[in-house]
C-alpha positions in Angstrom: -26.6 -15.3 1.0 -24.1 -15.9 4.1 -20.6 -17.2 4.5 -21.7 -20.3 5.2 -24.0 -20.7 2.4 -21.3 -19.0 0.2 -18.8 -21.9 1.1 -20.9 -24.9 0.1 -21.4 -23.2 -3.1 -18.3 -22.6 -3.4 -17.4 -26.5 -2.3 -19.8 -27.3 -4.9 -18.3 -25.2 -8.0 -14.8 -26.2 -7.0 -15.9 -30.1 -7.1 -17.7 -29.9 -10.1 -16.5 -27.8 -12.7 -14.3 -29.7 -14.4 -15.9 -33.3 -14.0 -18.2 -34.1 -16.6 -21.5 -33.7 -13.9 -22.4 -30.4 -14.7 -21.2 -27.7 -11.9 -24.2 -24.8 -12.8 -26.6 -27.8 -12.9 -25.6 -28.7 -8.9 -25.1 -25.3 -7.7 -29.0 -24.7 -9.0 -29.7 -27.5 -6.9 -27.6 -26.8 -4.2 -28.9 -23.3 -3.7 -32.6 -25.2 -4.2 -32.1 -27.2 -1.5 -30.4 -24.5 0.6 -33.4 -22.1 0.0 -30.9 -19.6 -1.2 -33.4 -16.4 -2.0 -33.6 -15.7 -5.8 -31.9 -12.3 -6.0 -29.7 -10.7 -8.5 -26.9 -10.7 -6.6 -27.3 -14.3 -6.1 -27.3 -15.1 -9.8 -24.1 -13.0 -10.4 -22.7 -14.9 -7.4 -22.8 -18.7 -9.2 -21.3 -16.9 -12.5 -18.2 -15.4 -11.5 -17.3 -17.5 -8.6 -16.2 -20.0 -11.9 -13.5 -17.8 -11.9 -11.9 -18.7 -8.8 -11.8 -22.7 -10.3 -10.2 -20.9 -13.6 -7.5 -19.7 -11.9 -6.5 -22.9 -10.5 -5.9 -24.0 -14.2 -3.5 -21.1 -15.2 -1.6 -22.0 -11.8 -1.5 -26.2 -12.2 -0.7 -25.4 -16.2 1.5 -22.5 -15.8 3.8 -23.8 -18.5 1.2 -24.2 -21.0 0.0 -20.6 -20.9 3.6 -19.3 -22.1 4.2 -21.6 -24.4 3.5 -20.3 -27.7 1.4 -18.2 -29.1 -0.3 -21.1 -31.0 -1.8 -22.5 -28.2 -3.8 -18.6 -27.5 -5.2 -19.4 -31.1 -6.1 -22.6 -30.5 -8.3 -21.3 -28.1 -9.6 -18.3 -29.7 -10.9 -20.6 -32.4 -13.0 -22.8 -29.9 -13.9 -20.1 -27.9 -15.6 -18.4 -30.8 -18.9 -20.6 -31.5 -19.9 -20.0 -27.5 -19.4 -16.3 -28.0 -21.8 -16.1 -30.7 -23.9 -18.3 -29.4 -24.2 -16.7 -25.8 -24.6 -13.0 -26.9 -27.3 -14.4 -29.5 -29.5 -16.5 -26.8 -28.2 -14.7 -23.5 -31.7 -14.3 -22.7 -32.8 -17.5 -23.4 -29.6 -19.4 -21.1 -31.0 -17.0 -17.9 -33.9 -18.6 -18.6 -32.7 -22.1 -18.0 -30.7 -21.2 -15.6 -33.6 -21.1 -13.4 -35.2 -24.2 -14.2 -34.7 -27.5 -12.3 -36.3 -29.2 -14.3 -34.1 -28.8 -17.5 -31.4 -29.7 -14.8 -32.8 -32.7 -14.1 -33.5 -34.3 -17.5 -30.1 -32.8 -19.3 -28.3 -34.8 -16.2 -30.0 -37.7 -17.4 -29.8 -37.3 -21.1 -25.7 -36.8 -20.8 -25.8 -39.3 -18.3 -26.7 -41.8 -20.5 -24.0 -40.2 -23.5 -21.4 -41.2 -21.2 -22.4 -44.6 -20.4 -21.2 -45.3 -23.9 -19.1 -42.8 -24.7 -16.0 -45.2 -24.2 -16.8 -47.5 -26.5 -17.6 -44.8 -29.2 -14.1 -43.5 -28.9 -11.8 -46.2 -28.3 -9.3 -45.1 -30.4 -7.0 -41.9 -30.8 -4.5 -40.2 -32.3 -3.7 -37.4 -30.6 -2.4 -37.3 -27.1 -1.3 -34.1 -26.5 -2.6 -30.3 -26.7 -0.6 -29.4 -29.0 -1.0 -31.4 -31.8 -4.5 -30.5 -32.1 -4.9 -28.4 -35.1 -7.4 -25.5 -35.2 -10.2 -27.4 -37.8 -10.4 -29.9 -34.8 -10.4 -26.5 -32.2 -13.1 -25.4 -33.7 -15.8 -28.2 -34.2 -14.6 -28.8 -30.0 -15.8 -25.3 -29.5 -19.5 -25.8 -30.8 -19.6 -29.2 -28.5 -19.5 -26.9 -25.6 -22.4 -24.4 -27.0 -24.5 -27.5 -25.6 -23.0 -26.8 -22.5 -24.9 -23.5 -22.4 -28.0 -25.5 -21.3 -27.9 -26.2 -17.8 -27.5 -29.6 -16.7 -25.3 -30.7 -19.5 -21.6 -29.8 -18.1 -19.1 -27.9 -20.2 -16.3 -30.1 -19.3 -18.2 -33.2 -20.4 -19.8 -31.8 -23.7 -15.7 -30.6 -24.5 -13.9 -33.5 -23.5 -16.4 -36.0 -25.4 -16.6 -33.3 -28.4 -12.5 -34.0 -27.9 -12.7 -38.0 -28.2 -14.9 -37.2 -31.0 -12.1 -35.4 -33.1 -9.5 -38.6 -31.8 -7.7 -37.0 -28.9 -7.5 -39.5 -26.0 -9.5 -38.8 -22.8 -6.5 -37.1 -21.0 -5.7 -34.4 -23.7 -9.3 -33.9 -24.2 -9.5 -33.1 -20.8 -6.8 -30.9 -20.3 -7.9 -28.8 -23.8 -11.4 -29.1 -22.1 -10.0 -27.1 -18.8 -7.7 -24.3 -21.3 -10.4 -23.8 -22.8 -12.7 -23.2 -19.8 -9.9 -20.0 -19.4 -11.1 -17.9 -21.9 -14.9 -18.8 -22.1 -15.9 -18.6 -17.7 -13.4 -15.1 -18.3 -15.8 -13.8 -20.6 -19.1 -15.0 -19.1 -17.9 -13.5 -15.5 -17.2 -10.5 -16.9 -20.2 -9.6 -18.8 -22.6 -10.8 -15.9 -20.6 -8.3 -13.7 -21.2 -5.8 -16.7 -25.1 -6.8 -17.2 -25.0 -6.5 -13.5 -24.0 -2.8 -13.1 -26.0 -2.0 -16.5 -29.2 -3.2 -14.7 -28.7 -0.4 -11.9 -27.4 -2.9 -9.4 -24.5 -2.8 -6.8 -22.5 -4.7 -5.1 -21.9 -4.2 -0.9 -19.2 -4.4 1.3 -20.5 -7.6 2.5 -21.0 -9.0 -0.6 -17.9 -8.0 -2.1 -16.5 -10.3 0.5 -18.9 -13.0 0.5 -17.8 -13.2 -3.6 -14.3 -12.7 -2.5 -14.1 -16.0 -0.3 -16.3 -17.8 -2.5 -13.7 -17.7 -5.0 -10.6 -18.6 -2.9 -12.9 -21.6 -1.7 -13.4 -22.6 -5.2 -9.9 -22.1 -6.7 -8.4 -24.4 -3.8 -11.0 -27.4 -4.2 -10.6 -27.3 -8.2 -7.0 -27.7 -7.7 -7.4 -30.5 -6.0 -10.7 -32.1 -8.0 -8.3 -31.0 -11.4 -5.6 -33.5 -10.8 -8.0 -36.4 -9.2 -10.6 -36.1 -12.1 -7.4 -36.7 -14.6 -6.0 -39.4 -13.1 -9.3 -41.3 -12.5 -10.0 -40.7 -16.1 -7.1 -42.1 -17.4 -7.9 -45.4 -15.5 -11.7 -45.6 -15.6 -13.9 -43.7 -18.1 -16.7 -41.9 -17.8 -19.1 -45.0 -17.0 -19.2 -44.5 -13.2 -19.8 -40.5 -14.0 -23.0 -41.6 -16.1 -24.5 -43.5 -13.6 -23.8 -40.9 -11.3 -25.8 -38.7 -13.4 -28.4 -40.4 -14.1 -29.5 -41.1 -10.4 -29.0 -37.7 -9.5 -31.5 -36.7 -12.4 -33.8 -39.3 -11.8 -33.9 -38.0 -7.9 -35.2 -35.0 -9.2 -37.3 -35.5 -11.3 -38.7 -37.8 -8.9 -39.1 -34.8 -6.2 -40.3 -32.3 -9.1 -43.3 -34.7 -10.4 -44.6 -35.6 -6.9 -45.5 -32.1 -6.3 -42.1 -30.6 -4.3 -41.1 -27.5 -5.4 -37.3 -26.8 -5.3 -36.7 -23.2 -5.2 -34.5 -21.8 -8.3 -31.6 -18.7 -7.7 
């Protein structure tokens, strides 16, 4: 992988992470399309890079993060059904991970959730972060074990998994990215453990291609952060759905007449 490759990754997580489209699901693609050779390095590369869009969280939600230590528990409640369920089917997830195909039809299946997913939740009653209590943390945290197949989107399985448990679409967002935090810390850091375990290393070279693939990401996600909200507010999910579904279709179109897309 070069710079240049690096970046529209990068571009790619940075856009994607936190709008309900599935980020892993386009950077498969992307590197697909881009011919990006399968290596392990490669595959620890579209992990961790989520943590340079984390970080841009923290910074635009500063104040939240030294609130109270309510909120941390909040969080350690939803985080815990994606724990369990990624060290019990770890193995499983890599797997899928290098499928297009699973891509392709989980874009279209959660395409078509969010076609409707406005008129399922029309109303709320809770508008803020903090008046979520932690019954309603948890059941949030085993929407986003869904996420764990490629394709679906984290953010989009959380926020609707939100709706479902009456927050409106702008807190469910906004617990959706906190709780992105904790869960893209843990699964960076033990694909950079599983990494070193497996006898690999990391070069100078690609110690810096990681390094700028981060700061690309954590600069794009602030600005994708604030735009996704603010369209949300206004619009829904309906154009998002759509969106979805014809890039799913696209592929699956490409995959059944016979072209192969190369997987990382």
């Amino acid at each position: 992988m070069n710079f240049f490759q690096a970046f529209l990754l990068a571009l790619i997580e940075g856009i994607t992470e936190f709008l309900p489209v599935s980020s892993t699901g386009h950077m498969i693609i992307g590197s697909s399309l881009m011919g990006i050779q399968q290596d392990p390095f490669v595959k620890l590369f579209t992990v961790c890079i989520q943590f340079g869009a984390i970080l841009s969280v923290v910074v635009l939600y500063f104040k939240k993060f030294f609130k109270s230590v309510n909120f941390y528990l909040k969080l350690f409640v939803a985080f815990i059904p994606s724990a369990i369920f990624g060290l019990l089917f770890s193995a499983k997830i890599d797997a899928l991970l290098e499928s297009p195909f699973a891509v392709a039809v989980s874009l279209v299946i959660g395409g078509i959730i969010l076609l409707f997913v406005d008129k399922w939740f029309k109303t709320y009653t809770v508008d803020d972060e903090s008046d979520i209590d932690f019954i309603s943390a948890f059941k949030i945290g085993f929407f986003q074990c869904i996420a764990m197949i490629p394709g679906v989107s984290r953010s989009g399985a959380t926020i609707v998994g939100g709706m479902s448990q009456k927050l409106s679409r702008k807190a469910a967002a906004e617990f959706s990215f906190f709780l992105a935090v904790p869960t893209m810390f843990a699964a960076s850091g033990k694909k950079i453990l599983d990494f070193y375990q497996e006898g690999h290393t990391i070069s100078g070279e690609q110690f810096q291609v990681l390094l700028f693939g981060n700061v690309i990401a954590f600069i794009v996600a602030l600005l994708a952060i604030k735009s996704f909200i603010g369209y949300l507010n206004k619009n829904g999910f309906r154009m998002f759905g759509w969106y979805r579904i014809v890039v799913g279709a696209i592929i699956l179109i490409l995959l059944l007449s016979g072209y192969e897309l190369a997987i990382i």
